[in-house]
C-alpha positions as CSV (number, residue, x, y, z in Angstrom):
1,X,-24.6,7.9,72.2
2,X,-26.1,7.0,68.7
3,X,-24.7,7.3,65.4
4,X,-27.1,9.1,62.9
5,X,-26.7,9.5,59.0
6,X,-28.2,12.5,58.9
7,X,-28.7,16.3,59.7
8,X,-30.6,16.3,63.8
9,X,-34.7,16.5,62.7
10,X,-35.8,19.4,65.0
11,X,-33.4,22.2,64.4
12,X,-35.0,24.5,66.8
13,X,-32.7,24.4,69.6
14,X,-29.5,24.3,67.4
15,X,-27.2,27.2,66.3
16,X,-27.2,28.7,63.2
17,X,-23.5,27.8,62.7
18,X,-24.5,23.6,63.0
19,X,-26.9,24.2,60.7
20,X,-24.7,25.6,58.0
21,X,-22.5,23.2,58.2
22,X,-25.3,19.9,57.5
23,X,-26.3,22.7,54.7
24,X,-23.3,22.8,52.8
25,X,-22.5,19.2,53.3
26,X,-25.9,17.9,52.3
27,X,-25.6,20.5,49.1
28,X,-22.3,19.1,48.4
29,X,-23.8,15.3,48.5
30,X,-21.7,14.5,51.4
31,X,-22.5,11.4,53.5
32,X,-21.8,12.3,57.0
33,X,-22.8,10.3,60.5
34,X,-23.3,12.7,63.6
35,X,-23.7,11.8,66.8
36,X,-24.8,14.1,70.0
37,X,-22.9,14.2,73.3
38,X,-22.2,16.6,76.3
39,X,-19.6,19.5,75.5
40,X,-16.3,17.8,75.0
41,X,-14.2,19.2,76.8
42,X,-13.0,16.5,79.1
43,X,-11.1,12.9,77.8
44,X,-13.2,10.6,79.0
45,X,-15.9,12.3,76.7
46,X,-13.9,12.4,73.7
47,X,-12.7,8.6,74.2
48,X,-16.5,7.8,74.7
49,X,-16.8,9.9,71.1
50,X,-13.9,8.2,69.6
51,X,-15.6,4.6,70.4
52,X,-18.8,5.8,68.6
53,X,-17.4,7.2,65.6
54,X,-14.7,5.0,65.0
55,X,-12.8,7.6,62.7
56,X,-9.5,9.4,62.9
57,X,-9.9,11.5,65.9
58,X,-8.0,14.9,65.4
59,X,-6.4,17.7,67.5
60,X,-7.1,20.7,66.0
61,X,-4.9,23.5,66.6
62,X,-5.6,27.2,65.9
63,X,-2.1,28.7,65.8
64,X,-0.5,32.4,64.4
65,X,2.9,34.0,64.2
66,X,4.1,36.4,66.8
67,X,3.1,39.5,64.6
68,X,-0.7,37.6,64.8
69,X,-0.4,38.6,60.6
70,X,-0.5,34.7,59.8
71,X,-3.4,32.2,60.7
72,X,-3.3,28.5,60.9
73,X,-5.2,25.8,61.7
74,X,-3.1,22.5,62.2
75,X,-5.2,19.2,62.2
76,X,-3.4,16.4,63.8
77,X,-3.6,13.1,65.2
78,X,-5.2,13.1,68.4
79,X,-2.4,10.8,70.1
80,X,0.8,12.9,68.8
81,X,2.1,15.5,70.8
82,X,2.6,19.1,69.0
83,X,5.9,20.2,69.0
84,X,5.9,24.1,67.8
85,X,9.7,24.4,66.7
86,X,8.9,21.2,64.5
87,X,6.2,22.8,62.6
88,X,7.7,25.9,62.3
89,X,10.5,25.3,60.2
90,X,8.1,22.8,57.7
91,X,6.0,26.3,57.3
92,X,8.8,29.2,57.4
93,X,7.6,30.8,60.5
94,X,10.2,31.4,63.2
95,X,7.8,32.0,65.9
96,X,4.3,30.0,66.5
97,X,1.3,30.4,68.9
98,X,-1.8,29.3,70.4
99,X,-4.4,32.2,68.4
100,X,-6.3,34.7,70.5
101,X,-9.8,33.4,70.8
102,X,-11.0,36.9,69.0
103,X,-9.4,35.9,65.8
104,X,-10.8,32.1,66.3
105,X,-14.4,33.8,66.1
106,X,-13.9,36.1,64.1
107,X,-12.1,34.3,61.3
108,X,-14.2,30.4,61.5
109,X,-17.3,31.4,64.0
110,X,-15.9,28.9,66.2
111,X,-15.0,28.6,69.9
112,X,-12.6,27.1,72.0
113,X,-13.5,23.8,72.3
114,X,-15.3,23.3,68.7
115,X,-12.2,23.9,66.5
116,X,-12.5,22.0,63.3
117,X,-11.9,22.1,59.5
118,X,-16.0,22.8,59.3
119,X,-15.1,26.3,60.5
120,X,-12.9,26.9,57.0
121,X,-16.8,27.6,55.5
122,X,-16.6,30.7,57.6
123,X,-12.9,31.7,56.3
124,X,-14.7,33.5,53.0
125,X,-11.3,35.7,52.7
126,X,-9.0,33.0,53.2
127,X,-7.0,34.0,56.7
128,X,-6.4,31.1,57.9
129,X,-4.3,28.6,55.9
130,X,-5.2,24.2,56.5
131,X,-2.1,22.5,58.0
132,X,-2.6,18.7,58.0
133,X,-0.6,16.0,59.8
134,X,0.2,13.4,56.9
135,X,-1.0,11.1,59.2
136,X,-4.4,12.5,59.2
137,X,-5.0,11.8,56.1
138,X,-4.3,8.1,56.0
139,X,-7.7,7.1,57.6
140,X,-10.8,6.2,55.7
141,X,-13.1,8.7,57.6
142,X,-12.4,11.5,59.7
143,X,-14.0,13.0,63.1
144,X,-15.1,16.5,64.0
145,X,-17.0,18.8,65.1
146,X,-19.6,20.7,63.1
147,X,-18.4,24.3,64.8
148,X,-20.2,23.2,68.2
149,X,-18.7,21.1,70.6
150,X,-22.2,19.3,71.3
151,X,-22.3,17.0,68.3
152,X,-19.8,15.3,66.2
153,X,-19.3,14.2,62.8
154,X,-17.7,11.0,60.9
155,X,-17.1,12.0,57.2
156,X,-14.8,10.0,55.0
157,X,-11.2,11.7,54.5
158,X,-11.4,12.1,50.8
159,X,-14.6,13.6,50.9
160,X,-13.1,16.8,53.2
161,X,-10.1,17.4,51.1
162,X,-11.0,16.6,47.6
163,X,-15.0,18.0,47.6
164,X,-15.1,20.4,50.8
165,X,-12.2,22.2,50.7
166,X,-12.3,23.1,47.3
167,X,-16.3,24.0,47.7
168,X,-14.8,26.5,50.9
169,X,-11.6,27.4,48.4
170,X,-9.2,26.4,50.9
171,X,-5.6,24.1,49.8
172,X,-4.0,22.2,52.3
173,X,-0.1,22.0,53.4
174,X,0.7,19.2,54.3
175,X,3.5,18.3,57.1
176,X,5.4,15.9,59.2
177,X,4.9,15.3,62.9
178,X,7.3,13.3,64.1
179,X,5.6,13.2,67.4
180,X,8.1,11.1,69.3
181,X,9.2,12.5,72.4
């Protein structure tokens, strides 16, 4: 795996939604370093990733309330273990879930597997609301995907919260994760 500081040159066999996402941050005068990998959707993968990047690694979680009315997407540390009755009195919601796949398309144009806070872009009527780990944003840079699970990204943490998310019109809640067992 190699680390590159810049968008892939032959586009051709990318999707549309990768693309977008080197678009708006090269608009945005966003440094970024990518790197291209196998799907990762197995550990040894994402540790391999990890190594390369050398970024805080997160788990992104794409959650909703039992009446599916309430969207979230919860970016954690990759290490701490989620705890739903935790987070849901920090956010007033009695009753949290994994999201339907349907809504994780149809709300970020992202699947399983490629969850990230690139997919906000997509969120043009603001369904889903940014839950961040406190811990998450203590790193210099942060890892993710850019909506495909095929290639990564290393972009530093202020850049994402203080020039992205306001570009995507998207605030952040922040919360504690206690994570301990």
């Amino acid at each position: 795996m190699e680390l590159f500081d810049k968008r892939p040159a032959d586009t051709g066999k990318r999707l549309d939604k990768e693309i977008r996402v080197y678009d708006l941050l090269d608009r945005l005068g966003i440094p970024y370093f990518r790197t291209d990998h196998q799907p990762a959707t197995t550990m040894e993968v994402c540790k391999e990733i990890d190594s390369v990047l050398e970024a805080t690694i997160c788990k992104n979680l794409f959650l909703c309330n039992r009446q599916k009315t309430q969207f979230y997407l919860l970016m954690m540390p990759a290490d701490k273990p989620f705890k739903t009755k935790e987070l849901s009195s920090q956010i007033n919601s009695a009753r949290l879930s994994f999201a339907d796949e349907s809504y994780m398309e149809e709300f970020l144009d992202i699947l399983p597997g490629s969850v990230s806070v690139m997919g906000l872009m997509n969120d043009r009527d603001n369904h889903v609301r940014l839950l961040v780990d406190e811990d998450v944003l203590k790193g210099e840079y942060l890892g993710c995907h850019p909506c495909v699970n095929t290639s990564s990204l290393k972009i530093r943490t202020a850049d994402v919260f203080e020039i992205f998310l306001k570009e995507v019109h998207h605030d952040i809640t922040v919360v504690h994760l206690d994570g301990s067992e």
